[in-house]
DSSP file (Angstrom, degrees, kcal/mol; ACC not computed):
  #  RESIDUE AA STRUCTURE BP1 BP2  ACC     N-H-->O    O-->H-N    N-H-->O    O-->H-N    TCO  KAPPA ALPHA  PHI   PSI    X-CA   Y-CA   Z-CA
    1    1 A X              0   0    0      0, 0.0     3,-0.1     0, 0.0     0, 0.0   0.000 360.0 360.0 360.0 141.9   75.7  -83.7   60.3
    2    2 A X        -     0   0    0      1,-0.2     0, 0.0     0, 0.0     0, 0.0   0.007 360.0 -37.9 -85.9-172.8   77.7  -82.0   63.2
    3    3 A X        -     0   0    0      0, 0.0     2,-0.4     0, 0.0    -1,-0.2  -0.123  66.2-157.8 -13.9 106.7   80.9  -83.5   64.7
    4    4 A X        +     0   0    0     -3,-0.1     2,-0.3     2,-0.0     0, 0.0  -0.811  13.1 177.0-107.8-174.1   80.6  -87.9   65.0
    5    5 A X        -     0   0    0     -2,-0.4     2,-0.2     2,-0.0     0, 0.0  -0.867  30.6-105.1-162.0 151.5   82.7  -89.8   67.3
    6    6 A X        -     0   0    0     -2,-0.3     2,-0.2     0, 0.0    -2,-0.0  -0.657  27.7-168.2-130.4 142.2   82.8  -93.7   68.1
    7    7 A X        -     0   0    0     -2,-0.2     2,-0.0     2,-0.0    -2,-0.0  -0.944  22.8-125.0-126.4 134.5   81.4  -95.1   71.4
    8    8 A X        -     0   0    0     -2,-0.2     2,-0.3     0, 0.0     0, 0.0  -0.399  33.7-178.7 -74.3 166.0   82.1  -98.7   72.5
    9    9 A X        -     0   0    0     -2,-0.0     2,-0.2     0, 0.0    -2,-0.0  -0.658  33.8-106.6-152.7 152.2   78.7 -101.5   73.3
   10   10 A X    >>  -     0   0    0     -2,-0.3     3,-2.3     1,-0.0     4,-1.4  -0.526  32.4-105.1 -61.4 140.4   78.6 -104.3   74.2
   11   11 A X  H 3> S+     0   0    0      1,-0.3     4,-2.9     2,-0.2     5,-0.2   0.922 123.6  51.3 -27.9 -37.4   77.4 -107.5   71.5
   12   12 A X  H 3> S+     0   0    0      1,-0.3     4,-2.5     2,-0.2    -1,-0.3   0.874 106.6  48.4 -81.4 -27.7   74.2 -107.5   73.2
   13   13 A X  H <> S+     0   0    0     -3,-2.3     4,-0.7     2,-0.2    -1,-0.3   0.635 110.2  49.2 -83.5 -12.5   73.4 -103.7   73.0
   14   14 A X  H  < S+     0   0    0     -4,-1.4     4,-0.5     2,-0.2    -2,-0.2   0.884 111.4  55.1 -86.1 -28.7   74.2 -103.5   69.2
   15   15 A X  H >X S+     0   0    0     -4,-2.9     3,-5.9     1,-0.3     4,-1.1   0.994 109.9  56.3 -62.6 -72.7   71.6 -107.0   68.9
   16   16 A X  H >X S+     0   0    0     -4,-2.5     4,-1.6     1,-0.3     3,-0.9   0.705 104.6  41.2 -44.9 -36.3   69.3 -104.8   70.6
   17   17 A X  H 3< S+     0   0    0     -4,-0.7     4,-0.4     1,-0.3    -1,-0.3   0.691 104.1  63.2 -68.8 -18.1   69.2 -102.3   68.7
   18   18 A X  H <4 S+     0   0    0     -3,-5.9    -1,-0.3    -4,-0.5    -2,-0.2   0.467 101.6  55.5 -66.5 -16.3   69.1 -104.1   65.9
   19   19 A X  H << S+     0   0    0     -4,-1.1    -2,-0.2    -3,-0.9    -3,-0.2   0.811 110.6  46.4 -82.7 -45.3   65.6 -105.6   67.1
   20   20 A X  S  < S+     0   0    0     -4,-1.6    -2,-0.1     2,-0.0    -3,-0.1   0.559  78.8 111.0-107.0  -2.6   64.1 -102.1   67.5
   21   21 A X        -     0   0    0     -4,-0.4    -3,-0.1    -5,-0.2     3,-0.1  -0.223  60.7-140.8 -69.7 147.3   64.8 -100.6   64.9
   22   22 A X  S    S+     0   0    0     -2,-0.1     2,-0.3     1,-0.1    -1,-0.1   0.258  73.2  20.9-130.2  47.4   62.1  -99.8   62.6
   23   23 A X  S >  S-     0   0    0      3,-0.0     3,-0.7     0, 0.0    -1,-0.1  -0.738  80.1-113.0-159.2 179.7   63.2 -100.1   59.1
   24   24 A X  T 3  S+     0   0    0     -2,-0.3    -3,-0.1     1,-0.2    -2,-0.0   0.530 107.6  48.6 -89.5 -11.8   65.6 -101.8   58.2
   25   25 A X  T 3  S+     0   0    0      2,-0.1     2,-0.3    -3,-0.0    -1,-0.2  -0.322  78.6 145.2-123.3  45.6   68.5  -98.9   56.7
   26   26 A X    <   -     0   0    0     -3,-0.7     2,-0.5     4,-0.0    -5,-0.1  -0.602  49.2-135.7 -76.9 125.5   67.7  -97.2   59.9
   27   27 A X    >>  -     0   0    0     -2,-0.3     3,-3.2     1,-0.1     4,-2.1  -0.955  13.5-118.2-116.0 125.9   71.0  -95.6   61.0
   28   28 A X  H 3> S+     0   0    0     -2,-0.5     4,-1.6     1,-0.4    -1,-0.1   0.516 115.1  47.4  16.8 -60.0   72.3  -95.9   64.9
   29   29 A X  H 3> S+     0   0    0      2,-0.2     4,-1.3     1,-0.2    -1,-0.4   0.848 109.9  50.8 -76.4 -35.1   72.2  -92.1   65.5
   30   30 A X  H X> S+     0   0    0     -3,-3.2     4,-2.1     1,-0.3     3,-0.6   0.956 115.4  50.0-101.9 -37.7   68.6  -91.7   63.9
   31   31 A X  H 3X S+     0   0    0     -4,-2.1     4,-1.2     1,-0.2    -1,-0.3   0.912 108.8  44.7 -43.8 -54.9   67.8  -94.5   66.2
   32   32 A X  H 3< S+     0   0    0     -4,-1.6    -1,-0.2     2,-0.2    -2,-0.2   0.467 108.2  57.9 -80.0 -10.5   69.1  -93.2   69.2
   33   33 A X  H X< S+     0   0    0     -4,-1.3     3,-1.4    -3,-0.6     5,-0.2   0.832 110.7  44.3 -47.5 -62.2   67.6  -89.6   68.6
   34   34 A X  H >X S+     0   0    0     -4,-2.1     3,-1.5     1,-0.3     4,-1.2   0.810 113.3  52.0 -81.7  -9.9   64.2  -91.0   68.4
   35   35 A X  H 3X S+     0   0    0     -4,-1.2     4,-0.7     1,-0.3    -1,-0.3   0.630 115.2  40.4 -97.1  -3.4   65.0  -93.3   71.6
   36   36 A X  H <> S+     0   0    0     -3,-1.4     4,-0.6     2,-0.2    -1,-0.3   0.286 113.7  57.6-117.5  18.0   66.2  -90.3   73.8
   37   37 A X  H <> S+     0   0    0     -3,-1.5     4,-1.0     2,-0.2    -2,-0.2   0.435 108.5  43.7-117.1 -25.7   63.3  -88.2   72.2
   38   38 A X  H  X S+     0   0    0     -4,-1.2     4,-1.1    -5,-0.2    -2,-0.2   0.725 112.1  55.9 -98.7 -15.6   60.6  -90.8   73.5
   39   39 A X  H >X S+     0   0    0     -4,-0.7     4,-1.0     2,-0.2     3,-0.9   0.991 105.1  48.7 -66.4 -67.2   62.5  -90.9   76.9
   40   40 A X  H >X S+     0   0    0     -4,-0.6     4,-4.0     1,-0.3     3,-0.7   0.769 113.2  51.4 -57.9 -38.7   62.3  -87.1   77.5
   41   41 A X  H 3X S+     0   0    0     -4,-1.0     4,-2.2     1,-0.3    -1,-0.3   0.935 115.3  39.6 -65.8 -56.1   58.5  -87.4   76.6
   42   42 A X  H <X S+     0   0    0     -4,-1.1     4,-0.7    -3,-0.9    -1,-0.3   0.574 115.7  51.3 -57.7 -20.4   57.8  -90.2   79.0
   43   43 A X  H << S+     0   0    0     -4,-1.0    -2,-0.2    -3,-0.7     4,-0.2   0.719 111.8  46.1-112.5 -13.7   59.9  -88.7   81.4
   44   44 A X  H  X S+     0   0    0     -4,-4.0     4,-1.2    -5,-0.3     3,-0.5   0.825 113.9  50.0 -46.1 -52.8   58.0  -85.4   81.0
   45   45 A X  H  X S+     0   0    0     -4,-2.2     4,-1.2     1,-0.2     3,-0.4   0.905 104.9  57.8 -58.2 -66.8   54.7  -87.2   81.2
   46   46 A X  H  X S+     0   0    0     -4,-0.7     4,-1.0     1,-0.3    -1,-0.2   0.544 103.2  50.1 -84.2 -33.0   56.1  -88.8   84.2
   47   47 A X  H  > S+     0   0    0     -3,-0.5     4,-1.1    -4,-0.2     5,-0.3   0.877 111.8  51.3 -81.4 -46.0   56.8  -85.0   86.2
   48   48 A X  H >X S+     0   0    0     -4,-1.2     3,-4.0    -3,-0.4     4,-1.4   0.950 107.9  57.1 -59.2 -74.0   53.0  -83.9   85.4
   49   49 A X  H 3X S+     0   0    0     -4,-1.2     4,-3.0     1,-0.3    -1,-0.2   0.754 108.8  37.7 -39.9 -43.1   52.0  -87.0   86.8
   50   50 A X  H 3X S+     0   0    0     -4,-1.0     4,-1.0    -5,-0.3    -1,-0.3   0.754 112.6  56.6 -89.3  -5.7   53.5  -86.7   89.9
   51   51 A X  H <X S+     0   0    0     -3,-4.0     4,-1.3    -4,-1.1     5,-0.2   0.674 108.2  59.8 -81.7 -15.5   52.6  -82.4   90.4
   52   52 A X  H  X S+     0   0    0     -4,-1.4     4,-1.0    -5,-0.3    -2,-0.2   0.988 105.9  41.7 -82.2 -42.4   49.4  -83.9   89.9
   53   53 A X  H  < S+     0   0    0     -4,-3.0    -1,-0.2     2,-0.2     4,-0.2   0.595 108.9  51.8 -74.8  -3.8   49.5  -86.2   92.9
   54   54 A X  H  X S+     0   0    0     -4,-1.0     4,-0.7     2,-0.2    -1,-0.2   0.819 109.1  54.4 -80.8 -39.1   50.8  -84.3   95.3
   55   55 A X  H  X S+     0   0    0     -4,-1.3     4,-0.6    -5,-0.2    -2,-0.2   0.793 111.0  44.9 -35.5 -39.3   48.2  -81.7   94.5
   56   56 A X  H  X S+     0   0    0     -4,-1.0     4,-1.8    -5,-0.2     5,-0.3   0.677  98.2  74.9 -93.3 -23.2   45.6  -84.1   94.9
   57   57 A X  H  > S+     0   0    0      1,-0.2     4,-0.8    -4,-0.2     3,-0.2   0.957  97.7  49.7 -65.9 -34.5   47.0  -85.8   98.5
   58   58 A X  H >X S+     0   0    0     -4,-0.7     4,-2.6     1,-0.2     3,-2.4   0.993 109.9  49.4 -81.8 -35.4   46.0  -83.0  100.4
   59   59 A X  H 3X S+     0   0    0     -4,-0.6     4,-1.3     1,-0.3    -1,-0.2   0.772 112.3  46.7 -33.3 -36.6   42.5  -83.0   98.9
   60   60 A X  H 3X S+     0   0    0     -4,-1.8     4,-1.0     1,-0.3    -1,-0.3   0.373 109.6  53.6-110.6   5.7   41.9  -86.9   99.5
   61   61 A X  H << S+     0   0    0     -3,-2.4     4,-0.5    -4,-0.8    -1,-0.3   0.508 108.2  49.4-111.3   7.9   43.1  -86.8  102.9
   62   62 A X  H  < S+     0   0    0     -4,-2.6    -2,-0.2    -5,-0.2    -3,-0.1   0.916 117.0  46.4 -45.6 -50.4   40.6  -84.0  103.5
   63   63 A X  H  < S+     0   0    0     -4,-1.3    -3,-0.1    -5,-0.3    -2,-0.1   0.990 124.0  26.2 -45.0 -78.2   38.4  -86.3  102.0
   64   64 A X  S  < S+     0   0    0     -4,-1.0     2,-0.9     1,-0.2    -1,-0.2   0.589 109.0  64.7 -61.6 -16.9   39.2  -89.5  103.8
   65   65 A X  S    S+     0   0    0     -4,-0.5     2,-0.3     4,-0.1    -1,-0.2  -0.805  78.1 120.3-118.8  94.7   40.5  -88.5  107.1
   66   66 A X     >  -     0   0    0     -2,-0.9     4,-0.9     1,-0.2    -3,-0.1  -0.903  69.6-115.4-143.6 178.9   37.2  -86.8  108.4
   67   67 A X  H  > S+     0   0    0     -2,-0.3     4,-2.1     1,-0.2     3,-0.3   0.999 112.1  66.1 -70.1 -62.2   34.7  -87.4  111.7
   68   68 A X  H  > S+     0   0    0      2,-0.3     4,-2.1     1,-0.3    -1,-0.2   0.882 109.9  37.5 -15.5 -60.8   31.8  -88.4  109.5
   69   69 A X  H  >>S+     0   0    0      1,-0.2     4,-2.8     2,-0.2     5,-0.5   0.992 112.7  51.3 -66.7 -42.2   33.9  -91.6  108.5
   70   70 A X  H >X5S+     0   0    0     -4,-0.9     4,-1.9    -3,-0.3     3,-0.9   0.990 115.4  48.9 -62.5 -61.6   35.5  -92.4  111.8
   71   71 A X  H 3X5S+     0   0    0     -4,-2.1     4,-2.0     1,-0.2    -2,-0.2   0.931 108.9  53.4 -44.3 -66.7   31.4  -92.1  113.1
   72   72 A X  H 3<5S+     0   0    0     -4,-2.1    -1,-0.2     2,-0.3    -2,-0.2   0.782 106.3  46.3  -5.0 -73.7   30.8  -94.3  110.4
   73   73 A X  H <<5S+     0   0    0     -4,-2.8    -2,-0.2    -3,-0.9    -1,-0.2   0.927 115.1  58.7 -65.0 -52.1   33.8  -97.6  111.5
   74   74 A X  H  <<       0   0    0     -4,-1.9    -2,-0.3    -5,-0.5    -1,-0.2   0.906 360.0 360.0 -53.7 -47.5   32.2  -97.0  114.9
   75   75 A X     <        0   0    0     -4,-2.0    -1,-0.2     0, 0.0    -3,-0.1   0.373 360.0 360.0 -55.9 360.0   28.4  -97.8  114.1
């Protein structure tokens, strides 16, 4: 183990963490590794998601925004 150091919480942030943990001799840091390891992954997920929709907006206003439809509301 590198370097540790003490960080202050609050009552309510130690509780919590004491709820999510998932065994029970589960240590703070190993916790808080996996919880900033499942943020990066979610927050990865989260970047593909959005190159994927801006890719796709011009596509579906090709789609949507055409004469054919506009003829279409008119009839």
């Amino acid at each position: 183990m590198g370097m540790t150091t003490t960080i202050q919480l609050d009552k309510t942030i130690v509780n919590l963490l004491k709820e999510v943990k998932e065994y029970p001799r589960q240590t703070y840091n190993e916790l808080i590794q996996h919880m900033v390891h499942v943020y990066k992954s979610i927050k990865k997920k989260n970047q593909y998601d959005e190159f994927l929709h801006k890719i796709q907006q011009a596509k579906m206003k090709e789609l949507w925004d055409n004469k054919e439809d506009e003829d279409w509301e008119n009839a």
